[in-house]
C-alpha positions as a Python dict, from the first residue, in 0.01 Angstrom:
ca = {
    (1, 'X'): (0, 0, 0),
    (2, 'X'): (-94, 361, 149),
    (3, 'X'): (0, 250, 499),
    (4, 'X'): (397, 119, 327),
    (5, 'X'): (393, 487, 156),
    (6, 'X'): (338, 646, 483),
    (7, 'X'): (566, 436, 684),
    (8, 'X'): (815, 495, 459),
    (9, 'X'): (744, 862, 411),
    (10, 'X'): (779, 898, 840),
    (11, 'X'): (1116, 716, 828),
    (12, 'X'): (1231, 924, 518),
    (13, 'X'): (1096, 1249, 753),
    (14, 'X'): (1351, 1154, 1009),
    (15, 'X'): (1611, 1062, 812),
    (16, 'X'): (1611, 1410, 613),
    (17, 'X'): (1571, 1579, 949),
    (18, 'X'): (1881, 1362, 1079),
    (19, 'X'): (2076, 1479, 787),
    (20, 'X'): (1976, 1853, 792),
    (21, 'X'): (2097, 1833, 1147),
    (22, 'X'): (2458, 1718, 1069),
    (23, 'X'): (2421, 1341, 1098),
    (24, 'X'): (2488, 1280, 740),
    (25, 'X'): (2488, 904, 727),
    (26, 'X'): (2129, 899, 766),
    (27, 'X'): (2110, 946, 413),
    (28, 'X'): (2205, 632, 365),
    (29, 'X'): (1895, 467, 511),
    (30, 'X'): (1692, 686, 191),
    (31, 'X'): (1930, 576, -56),
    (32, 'X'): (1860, 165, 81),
    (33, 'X'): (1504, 255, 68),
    (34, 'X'): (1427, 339, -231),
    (35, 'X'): (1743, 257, -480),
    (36, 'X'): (1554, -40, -621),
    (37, 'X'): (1271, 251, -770),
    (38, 'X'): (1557, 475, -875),
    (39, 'X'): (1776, 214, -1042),
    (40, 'X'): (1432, 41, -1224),
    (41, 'X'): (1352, 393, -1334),
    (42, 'X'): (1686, 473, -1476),
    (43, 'X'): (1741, 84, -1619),
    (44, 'X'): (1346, 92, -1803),
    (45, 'X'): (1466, 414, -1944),
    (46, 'X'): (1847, 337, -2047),
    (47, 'X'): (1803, -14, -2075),
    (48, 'X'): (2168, -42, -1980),
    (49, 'X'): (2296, -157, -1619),
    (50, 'X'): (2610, 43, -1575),
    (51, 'X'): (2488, 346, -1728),
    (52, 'X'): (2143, 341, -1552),
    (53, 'X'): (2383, 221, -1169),
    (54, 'X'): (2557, 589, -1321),
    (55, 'X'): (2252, 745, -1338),
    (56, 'X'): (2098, 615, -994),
    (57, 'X'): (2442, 713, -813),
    (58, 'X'): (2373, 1065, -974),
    (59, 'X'): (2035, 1124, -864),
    (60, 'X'): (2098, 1036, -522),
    (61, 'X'): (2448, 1288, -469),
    (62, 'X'): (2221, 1506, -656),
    (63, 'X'): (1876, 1434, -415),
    (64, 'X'): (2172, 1451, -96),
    (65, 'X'): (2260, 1825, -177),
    (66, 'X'): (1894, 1932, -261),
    (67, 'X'): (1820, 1789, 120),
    (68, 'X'): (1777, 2129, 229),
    (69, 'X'): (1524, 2256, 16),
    (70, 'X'): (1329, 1931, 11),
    (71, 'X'): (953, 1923, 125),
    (72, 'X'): (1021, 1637, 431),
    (73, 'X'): (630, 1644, 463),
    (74, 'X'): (574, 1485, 150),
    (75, 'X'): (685, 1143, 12),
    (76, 'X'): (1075, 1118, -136),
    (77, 'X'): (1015, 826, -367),
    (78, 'X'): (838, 1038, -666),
    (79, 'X'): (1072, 1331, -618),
    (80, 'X'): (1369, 1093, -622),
    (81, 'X'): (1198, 896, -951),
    (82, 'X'): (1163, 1247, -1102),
    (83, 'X'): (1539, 1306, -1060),
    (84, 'X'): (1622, 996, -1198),
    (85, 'X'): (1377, 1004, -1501),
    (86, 'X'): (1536, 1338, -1607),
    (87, 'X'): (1903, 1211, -1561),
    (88, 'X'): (1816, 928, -1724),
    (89, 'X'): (1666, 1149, -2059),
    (90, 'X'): (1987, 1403, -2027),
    (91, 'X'): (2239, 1073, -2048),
    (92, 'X'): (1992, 952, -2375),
    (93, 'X'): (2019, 1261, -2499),
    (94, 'X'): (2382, 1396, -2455),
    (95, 'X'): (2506, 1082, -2566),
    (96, 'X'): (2274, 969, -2809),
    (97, 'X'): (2225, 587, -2688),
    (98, 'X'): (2128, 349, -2936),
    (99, 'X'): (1750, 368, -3010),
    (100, 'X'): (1725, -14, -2926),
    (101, 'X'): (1840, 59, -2553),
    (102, 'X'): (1578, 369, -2541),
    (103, 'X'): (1310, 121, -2359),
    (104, 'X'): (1363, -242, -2227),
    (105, 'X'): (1145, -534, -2194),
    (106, 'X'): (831, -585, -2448),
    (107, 'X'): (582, -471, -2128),
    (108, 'X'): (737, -97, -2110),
    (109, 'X'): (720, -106, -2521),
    (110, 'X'): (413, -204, -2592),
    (111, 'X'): (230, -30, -2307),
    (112, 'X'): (390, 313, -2428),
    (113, 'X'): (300, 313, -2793),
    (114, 'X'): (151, -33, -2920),
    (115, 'X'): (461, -121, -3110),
    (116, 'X'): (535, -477, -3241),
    (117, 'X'): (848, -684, -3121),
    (118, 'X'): (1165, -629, -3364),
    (119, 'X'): (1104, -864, -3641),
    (120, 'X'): (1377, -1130, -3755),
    (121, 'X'): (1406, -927, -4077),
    (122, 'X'): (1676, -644, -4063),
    (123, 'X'): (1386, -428, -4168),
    (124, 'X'): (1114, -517, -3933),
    (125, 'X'): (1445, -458, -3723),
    (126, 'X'): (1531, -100, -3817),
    (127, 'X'): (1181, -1, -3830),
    (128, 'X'): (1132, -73, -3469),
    (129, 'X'): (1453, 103, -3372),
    (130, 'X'): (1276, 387, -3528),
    (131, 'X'): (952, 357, -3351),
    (132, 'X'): (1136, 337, -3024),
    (133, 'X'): (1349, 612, -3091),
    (134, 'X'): (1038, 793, -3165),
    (135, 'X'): (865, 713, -2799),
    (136, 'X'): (1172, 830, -2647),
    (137, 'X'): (1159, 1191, -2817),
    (138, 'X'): (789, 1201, -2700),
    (139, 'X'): (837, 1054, -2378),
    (140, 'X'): (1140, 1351, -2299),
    (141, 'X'): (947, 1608, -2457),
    (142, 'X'): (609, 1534, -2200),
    (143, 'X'): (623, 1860, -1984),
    (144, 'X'): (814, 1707, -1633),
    (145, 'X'): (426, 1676, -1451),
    (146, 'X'): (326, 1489, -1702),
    (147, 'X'): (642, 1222, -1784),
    (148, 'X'): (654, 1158, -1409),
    (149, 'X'): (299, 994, -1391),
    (150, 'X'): (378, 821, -1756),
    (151, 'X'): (669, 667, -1600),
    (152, 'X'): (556, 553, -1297),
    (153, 'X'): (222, 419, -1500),
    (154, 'X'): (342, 264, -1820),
    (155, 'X'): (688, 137, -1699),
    (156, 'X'): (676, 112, -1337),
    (157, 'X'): (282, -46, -1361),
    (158, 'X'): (147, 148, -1102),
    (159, 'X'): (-239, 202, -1050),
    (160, 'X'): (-392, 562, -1058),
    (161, 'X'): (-456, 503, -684),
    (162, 'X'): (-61, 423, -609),
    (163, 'X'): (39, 714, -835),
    (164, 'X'): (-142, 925, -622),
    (165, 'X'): (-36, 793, -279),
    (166, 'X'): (333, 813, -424),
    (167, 'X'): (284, 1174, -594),
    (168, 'X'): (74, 1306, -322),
    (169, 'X'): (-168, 1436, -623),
    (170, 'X'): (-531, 1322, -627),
    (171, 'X'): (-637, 1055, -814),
    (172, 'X'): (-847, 1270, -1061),
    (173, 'X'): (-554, 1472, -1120),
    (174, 'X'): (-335, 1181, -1189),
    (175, 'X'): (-596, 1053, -1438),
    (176, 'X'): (-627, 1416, -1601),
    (177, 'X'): (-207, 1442, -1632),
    (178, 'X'): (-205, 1082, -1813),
    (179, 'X'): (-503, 1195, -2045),
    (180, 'X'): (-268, 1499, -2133),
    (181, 'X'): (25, 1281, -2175),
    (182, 'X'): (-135, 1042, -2398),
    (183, 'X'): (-282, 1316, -2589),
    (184, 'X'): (42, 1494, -2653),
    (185, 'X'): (242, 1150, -2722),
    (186, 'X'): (12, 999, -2966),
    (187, 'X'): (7, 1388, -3149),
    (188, 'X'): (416, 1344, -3122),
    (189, 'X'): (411, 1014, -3257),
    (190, 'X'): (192, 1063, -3505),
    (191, 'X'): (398, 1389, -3663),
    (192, 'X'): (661, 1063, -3673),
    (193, 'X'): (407, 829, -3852),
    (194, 'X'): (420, 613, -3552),
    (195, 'X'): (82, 484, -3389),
    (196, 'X'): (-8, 480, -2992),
    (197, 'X'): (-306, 250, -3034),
    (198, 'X'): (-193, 87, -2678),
    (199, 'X'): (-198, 414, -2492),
    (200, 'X'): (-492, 353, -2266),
}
């Protein structure tokens, strides 16, 4: 895994140095690289295609016209999956998506806060709408240190060790930022009467 990050991380290198020196299609070769991560970041979050395709098309013009200011030495990938967890929120939030389509897939769910499938009854329904609209208010309120390593741990399944190679932060830290952000989202959730039992 650590030798893919740093192949990938050289090849991103050249292709923001390309691009800083006028050859703008080499942008393109970032975008193929790592559209998969943005686009999975943006869909776990949205849990709708178009909108998170909108999303991942944002954070990449966005990512293209930050080129110049962008640290070349370190890896792309988490500074890209940062863009598109916080475009993903500001869509949630300015247009106030369903609470079902907060999270997709049972893994992401449960992992984040413990909570039970939607039951057959309309109430077991509604009260797990309001559980995961609850984990979504906690997830965007995590300070943005903090939501990246959530996201890239509890919906992308990453390992402390791959957090770190993809954050560049060492491992303890990683570990110390989820211990914060599991602290804060179970006190979150619990101000909501919702439990975080799974948060682990």
């Amino acid at each position: 895994m650590a030798v893919a990050v740093q192949a990938d991380q050289a090849a991103d290198a050249r292709a923001v140095a390309r691009c800083r020196a006028g050859q703008a299609d080499a942008f393109a070769e970032v975008v193929e690289r790592h559209q998969a991560a943005v686009y999975a970041t943006a869909l776990r979050l949205i849990g709708d295609r178009e909108a998170a395709l909108e999303v991942a098309n944002t954070t990449f013009y966005k990512a293209y016209r930050a080129l110049a200011s962008v640290d070349a030495s370190r890896p792309l990938r988490p500074w890209l999956v940062r863009i598109a967890s916080n475009e993903a929120l500001s869509y949630l939030r300015e247009r106030g998506r369903d609470a079902r389509r907060t999270l997709s897939g049972e893994a992401g769910e449960a992992a984040l806060a413990g909570l039970p499938a939607a039951e057959a009854q309309p109430e077991g329904a509604a009260l797990a709408d309001e559980q995961r609209a609850a984990v979504h208010r906690a997830l965007a309120a995590l300070p943005e240190p903090y939501r990246l390593v959530t996201v890239l741990r509890y919906l992308h399944d990453l390992s402390y060790a791959e957090i770190a190679a993809q954050t560049g932060l060492p491992t303890g830290t990683v570990g110390v930022y989820l211990l914060r952000a599991r602290e804060q989202l179970r006190g979150r959730l619990a101000a909501e009467g919702v439990t975080a039992d799974a948060l682990s």
